[in-house]
DONUKE-244590 format. One record per residue: chain; x negated, y, z of N, C-alpha, C in turn. Coordinates in nm, 4 decimals. Atoms other than C-alpha are relative to their C-alpha. Example, Ala and Ser with C-alpha at 12.3 -4.5 7.8 and 13.67 -1.06 7.14 Angstrom:
# residues 2
<A,<-0.0890,-0.1190,0.0000>,<-1.2300,-0.4500,0.7800>,<-0.0900,0.1200,0.0000>>,
<A,<0.0820,-0.1190,-0.0060>,<-1.3670,-0.1060,0.7140>,<0.0770,0.1090,0.0730>>,
//
This chain:
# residues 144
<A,<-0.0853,-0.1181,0.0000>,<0.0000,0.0000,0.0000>,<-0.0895,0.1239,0.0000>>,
<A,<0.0840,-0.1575,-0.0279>,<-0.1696,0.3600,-0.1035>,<0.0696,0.0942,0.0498>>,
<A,<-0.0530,-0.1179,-0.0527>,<0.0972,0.5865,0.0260>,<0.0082,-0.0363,0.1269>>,
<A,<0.0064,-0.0524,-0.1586>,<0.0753,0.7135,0.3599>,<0.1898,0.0659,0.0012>>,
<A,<-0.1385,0.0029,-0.0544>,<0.4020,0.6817,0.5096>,<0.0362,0.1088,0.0875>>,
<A,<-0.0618,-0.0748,-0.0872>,<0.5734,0.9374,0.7431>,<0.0525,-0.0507,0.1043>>,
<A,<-0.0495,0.0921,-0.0896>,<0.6726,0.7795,1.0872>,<0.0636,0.0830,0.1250>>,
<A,<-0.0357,-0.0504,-0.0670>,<0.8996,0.9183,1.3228>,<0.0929,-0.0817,0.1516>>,
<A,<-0.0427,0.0782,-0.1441>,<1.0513,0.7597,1.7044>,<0.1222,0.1584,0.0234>>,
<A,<-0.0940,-0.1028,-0.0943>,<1.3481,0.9177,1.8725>,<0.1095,-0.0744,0.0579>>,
<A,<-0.1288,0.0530,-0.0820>,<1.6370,0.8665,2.1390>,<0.1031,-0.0415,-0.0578>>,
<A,<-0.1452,0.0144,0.0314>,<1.9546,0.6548,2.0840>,<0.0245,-0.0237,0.1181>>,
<A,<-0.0720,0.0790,-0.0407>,<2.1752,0.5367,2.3269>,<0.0954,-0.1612,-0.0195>>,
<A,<-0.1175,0.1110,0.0507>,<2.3656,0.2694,2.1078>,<-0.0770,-0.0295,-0.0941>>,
<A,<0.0324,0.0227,0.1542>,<2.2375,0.0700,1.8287>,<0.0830,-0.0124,-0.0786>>,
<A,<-0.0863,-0.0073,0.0698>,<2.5441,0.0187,1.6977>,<0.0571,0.1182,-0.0480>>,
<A,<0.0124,-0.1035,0.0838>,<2.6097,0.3756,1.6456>,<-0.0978,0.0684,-0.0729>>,
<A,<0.1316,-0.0447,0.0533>,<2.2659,0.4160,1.5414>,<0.0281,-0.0547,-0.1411>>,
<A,<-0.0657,0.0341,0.1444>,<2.3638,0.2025,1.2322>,<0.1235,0.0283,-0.0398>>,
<A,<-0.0658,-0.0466,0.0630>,<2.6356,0.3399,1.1632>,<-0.0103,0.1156,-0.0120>>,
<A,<0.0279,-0.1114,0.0424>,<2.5332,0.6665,1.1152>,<-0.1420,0.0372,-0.0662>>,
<A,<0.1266,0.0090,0.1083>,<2.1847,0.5806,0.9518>,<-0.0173,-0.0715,-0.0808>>,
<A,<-0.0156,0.0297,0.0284>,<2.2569,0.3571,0.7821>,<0.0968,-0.0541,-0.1026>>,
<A,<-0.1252,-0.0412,0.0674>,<2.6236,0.3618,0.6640>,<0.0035,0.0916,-0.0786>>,
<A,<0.0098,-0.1506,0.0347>,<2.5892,0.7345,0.6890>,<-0.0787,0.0052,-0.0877>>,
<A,<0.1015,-0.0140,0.0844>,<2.2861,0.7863,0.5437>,<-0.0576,-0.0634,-0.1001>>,
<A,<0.0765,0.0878,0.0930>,<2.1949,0.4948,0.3796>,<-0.1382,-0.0212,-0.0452>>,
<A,<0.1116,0.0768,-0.0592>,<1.9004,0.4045,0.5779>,<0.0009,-0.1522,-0.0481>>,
<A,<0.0224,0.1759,0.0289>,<1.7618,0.0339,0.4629>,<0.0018,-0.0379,0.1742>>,
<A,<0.0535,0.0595,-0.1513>,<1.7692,-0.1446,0.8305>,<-0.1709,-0.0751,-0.0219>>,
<A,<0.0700,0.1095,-0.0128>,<1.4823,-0.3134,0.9502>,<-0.0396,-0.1040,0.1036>>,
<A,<-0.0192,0.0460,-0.1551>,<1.3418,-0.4592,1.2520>,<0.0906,-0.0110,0.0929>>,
<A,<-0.0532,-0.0008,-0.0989>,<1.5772,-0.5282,1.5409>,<-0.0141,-0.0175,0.0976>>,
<A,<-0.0163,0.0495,-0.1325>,<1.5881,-0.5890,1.9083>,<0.1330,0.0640,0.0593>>,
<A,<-0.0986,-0.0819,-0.1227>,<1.7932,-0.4962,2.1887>,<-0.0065,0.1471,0.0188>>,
<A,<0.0551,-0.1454,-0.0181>,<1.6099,-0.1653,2.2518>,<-0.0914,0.1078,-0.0944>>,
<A,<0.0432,-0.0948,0.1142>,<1.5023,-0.0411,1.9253>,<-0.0035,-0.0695,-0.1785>>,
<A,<-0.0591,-0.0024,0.1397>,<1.5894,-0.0400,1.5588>,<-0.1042,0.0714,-0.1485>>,
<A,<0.1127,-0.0817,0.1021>,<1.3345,0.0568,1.2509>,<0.1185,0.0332,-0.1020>>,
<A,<-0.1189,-0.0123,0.1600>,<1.5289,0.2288,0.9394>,<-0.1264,0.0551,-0.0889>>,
<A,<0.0590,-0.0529,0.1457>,<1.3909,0.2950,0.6103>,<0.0766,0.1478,-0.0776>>,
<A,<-0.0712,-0.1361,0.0603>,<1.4629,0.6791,0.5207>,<-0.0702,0.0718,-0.1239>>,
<A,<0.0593,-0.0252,0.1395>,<1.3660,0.7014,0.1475>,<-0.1745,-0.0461,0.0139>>,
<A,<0.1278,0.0637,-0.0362>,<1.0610,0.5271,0.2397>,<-0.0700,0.0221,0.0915>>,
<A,<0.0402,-0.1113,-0.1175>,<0.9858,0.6785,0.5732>,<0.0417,-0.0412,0.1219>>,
<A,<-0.1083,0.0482,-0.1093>,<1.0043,0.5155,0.8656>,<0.0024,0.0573,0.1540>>,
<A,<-0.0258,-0.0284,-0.1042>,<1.1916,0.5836,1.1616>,<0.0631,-0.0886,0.0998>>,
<A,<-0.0822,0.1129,-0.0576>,<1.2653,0.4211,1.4788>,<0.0482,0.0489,0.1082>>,
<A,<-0.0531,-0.0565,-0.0959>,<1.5198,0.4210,1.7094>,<-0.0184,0.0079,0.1326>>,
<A,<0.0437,0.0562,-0.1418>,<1.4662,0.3557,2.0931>,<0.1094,0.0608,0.0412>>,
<A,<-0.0959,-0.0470,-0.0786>,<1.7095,0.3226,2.3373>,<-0.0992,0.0344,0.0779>>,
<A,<0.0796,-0.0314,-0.1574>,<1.6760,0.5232,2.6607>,<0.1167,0.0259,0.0380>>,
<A,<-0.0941,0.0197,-0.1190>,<1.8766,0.5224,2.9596>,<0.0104,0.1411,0.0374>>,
<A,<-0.0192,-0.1301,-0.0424>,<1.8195,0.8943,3.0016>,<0.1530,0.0937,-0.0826>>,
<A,<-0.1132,-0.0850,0.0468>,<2.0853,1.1365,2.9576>,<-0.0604,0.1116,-0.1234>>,
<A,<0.0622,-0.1319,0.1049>,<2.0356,1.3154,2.6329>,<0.1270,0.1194,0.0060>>,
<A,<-0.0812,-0.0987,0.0258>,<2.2058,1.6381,2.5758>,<-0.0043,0.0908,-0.1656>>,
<A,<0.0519,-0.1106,0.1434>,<2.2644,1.8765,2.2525>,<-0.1025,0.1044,0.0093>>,
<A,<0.1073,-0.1543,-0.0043>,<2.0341,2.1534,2.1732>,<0.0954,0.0852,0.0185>>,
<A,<-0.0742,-0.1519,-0.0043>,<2.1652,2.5363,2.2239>,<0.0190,0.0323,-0.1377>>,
<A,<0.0473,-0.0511,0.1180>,<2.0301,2.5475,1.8635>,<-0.0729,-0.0594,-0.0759>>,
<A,<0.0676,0.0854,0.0780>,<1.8768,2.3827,1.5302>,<-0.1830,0.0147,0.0613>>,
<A,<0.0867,0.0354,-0.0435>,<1.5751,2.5171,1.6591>,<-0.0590,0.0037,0.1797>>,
<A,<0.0452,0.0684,0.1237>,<1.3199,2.4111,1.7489>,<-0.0454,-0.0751,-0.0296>>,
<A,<0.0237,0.1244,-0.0121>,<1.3308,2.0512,1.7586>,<0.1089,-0.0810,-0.1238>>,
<A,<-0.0526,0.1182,0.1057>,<1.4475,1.8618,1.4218>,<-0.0559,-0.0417,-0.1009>>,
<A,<0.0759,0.0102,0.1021>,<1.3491,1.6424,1.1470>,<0.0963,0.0022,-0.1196>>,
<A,<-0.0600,0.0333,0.1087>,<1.4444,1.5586,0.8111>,<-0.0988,-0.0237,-0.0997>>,
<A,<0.0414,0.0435,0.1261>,<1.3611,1.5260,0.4495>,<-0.0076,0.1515,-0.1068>>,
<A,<-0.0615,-0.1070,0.1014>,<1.3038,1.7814,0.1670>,<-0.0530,-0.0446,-0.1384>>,
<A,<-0.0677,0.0527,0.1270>,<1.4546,1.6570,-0.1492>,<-0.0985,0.0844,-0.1412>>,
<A,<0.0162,-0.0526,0.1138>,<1.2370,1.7030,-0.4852>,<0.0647,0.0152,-0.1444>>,
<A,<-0.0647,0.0543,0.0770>,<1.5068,1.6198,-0.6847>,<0.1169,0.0677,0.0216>>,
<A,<-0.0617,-0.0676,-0.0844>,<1.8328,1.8539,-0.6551>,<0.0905,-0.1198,-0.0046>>,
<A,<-0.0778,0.0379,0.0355>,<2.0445,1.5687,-0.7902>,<-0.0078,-0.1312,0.1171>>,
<A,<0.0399,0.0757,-0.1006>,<1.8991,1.3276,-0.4719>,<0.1196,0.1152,0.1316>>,
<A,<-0.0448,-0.0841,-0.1008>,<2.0048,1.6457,-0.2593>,<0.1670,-0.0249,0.0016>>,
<A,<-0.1682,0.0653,0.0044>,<2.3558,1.6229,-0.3734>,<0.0446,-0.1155,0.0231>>,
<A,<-0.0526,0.1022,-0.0210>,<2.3789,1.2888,-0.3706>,<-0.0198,-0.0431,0.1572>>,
<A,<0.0418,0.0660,-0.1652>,<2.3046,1.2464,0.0268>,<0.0969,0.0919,0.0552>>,
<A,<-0.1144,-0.0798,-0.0312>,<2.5124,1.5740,0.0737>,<0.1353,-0.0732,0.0055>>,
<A,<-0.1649,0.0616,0.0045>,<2.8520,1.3764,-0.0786>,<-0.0041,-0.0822,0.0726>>,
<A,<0.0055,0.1743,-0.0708>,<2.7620,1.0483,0.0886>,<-0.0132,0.0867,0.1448>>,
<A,<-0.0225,-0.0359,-0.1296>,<2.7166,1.2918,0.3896>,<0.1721,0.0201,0.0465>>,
<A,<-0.1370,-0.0314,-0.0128>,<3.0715,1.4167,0.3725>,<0.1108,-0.0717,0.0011>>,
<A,<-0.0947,0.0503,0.0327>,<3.2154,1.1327,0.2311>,<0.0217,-0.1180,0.1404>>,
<A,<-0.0084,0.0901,-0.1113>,<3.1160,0.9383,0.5831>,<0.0498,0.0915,0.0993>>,
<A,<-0.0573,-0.0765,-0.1181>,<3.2671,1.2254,0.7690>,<-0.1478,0.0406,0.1135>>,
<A,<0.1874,-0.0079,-0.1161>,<2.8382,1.2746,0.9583>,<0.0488,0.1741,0.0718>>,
<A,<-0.0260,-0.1350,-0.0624>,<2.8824,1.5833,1.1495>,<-0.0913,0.0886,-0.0371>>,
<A,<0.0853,-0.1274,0.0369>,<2.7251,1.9096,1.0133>,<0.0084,0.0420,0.0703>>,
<A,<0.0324,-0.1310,-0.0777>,<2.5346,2.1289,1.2511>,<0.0001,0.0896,-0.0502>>,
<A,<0.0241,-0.1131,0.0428>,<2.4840,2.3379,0.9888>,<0.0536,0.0046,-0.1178>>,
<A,<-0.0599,0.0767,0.1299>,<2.6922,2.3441,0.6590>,<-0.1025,0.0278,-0.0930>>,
<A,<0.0968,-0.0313,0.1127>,<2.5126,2.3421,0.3368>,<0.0201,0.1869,-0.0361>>,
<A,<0.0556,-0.1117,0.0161>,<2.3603,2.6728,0.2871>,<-0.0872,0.0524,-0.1331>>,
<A,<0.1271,0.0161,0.0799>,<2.1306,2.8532,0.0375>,<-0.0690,0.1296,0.0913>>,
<A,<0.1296,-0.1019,-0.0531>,<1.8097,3.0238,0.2010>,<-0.0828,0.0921,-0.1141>>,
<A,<0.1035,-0.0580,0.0614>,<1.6230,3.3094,0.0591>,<0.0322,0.0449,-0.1492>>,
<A,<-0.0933,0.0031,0.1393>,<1.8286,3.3400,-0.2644>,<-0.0695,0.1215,-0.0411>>,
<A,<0.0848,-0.0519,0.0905>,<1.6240,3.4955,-0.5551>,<-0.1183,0.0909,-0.0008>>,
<A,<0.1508,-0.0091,-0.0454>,<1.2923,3.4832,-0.3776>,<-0.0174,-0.0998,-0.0302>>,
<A,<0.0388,0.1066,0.0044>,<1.0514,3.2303,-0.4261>,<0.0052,-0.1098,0.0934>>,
<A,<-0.0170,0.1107,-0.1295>,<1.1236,3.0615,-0.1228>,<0.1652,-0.0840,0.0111>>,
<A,<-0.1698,0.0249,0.0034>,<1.4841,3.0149,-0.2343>,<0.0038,-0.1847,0.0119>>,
<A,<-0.0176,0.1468,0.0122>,<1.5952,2.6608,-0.1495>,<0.1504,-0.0032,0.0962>>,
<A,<-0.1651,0.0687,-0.0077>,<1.9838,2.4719,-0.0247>,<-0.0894,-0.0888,0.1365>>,
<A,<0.0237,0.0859,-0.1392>,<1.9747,2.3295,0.3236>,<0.1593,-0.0380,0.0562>>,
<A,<-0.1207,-0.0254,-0.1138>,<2.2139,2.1787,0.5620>,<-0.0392,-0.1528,0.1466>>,
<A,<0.0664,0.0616,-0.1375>,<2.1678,2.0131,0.9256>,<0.1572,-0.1034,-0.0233>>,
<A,<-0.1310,0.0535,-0.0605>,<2.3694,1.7234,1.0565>,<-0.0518,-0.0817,0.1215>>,
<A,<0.0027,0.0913,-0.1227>,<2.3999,1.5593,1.3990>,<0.0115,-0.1455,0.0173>>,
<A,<-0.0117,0.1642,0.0334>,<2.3569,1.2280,1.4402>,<0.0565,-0.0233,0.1928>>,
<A,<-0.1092,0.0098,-0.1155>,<2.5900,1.0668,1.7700>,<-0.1208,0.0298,0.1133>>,
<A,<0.0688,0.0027,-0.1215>,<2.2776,1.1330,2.0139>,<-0.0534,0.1473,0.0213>>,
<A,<0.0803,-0.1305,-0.0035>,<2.2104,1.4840,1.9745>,<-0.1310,0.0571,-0.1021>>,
<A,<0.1346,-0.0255,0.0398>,<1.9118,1.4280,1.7453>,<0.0477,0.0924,-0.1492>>,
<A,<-0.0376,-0.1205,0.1128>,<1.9190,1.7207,1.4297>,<-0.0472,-0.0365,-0.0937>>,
<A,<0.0851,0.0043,0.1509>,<1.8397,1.6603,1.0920>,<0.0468,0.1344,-0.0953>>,
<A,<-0.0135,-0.0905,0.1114>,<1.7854,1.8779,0.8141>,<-0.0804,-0.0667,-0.1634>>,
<A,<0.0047,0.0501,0.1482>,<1.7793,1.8439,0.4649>,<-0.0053,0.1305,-0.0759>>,
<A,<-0.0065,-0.1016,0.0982>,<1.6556,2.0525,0.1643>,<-0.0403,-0.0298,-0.1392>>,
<A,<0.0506,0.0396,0.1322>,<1.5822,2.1052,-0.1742>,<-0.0361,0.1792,-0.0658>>,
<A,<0.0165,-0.1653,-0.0098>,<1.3627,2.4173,-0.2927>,<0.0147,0.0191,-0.1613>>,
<A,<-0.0576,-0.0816,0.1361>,<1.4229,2.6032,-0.6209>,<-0.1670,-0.0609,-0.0715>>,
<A,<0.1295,0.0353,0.0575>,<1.0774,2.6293,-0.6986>,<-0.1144,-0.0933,0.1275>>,
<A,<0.0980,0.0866,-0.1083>,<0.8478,2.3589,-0.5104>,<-0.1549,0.0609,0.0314>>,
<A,<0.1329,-0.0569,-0.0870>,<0.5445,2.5804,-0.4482>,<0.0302,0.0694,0.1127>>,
<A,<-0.0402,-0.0157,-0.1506>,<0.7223,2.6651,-0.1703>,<-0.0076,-0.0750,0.1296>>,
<A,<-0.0279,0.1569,-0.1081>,<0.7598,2.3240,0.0455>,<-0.1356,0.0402,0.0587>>,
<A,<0.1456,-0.0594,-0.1209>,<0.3685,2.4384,0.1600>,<-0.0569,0.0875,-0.0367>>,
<A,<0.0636,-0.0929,0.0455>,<0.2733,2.7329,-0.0679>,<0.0943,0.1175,0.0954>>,
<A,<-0.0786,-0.1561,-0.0203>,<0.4033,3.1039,-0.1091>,<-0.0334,0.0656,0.1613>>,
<A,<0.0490,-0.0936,-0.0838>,<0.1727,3.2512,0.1435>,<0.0157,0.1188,0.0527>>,
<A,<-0.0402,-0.1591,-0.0326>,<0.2678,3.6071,0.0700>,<0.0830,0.0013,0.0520>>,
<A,<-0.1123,0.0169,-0.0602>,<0.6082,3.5192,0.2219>,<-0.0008,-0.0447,0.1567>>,
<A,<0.0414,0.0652,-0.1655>,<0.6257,3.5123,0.6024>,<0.1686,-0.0553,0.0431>>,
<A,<-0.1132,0.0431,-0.0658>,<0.9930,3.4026,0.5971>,<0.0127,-0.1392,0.0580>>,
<A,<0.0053,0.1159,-0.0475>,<1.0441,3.0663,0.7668>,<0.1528,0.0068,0.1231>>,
<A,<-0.0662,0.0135,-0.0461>,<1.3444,2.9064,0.8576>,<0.1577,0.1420,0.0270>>,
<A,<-0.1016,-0.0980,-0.0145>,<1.6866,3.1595,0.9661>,<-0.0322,0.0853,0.0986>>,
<A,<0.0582,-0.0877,-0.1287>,<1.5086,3.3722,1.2525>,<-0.1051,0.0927,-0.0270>>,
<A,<0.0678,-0.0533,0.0151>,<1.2585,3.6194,1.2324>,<-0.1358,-0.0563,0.0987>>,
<A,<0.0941,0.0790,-0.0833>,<0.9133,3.4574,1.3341>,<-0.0828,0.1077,0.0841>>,
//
């Protein structure tokens, strides 16, 4: 394998709602199982679940603790958007467009998954954005 994978861990409470909302929802590949933790395949990217016994709570706010994906493809973007909607996934944030006719312009939208944890999703106009466009100090909906 030459690609370097992306690997991410975070809180569930339930595995059973863990697959159904990463899986169903999202249309995560499963992998691994146990009792206390769950691997998914997120466009080749893996993440795993872990239960914990602790009390999680929501954030106040997207930030500034969430992950996600950003879509090089807009027609990927849409297609995870409908399949978002069409499973009913809860949007933290509805689909948006950022930055509109700057170079940083790109379509986002957050959704909650049943444990509190945040995702976001994007797709940028022009892709020298995703780590370029230096001259631009905008980042994210806040003033940094």
């Amino acid at each position: 394998m030459n690609q370097t994978l992306f690997h991410l861990a975070f809180p569930v409470t339930d595995i059973a709602q863990t697959k159904a909302f990463y899986v169903d929802g999202l249309g995560c590949i499963p992998g691994r199982e146990t009792h206390h933790a769950l691997i998914l395949n997120l466009y080749g990217h893996q993440l795993v679940a872990h239960m914990t016994k602790e009390e999680l709570s929501p954030q106040k706010a997207i930030y500034p603790r969430h992950f996600g994906l950003v879509f090089t493809s807009e027609q990927d973007f849409e297609n995870l958007l409908q399949k978002s909607r069409d499973w009913a996934l809860l949007f933290r944030e509805e689909p948006k467009h950022r930055f509109t006719g700057s170079p940083l312009e790109h379509r986002t939208f957050f959704l909650e998954d049943p444990f509190y944890n945040l995702l976001e999703f994007k797709y940028y106009r022009y892709p020298a954005a995703i780590f370029g466009s230096h001259d631009y100090a905008q980042i994210g909906d806040r003033a940094n």
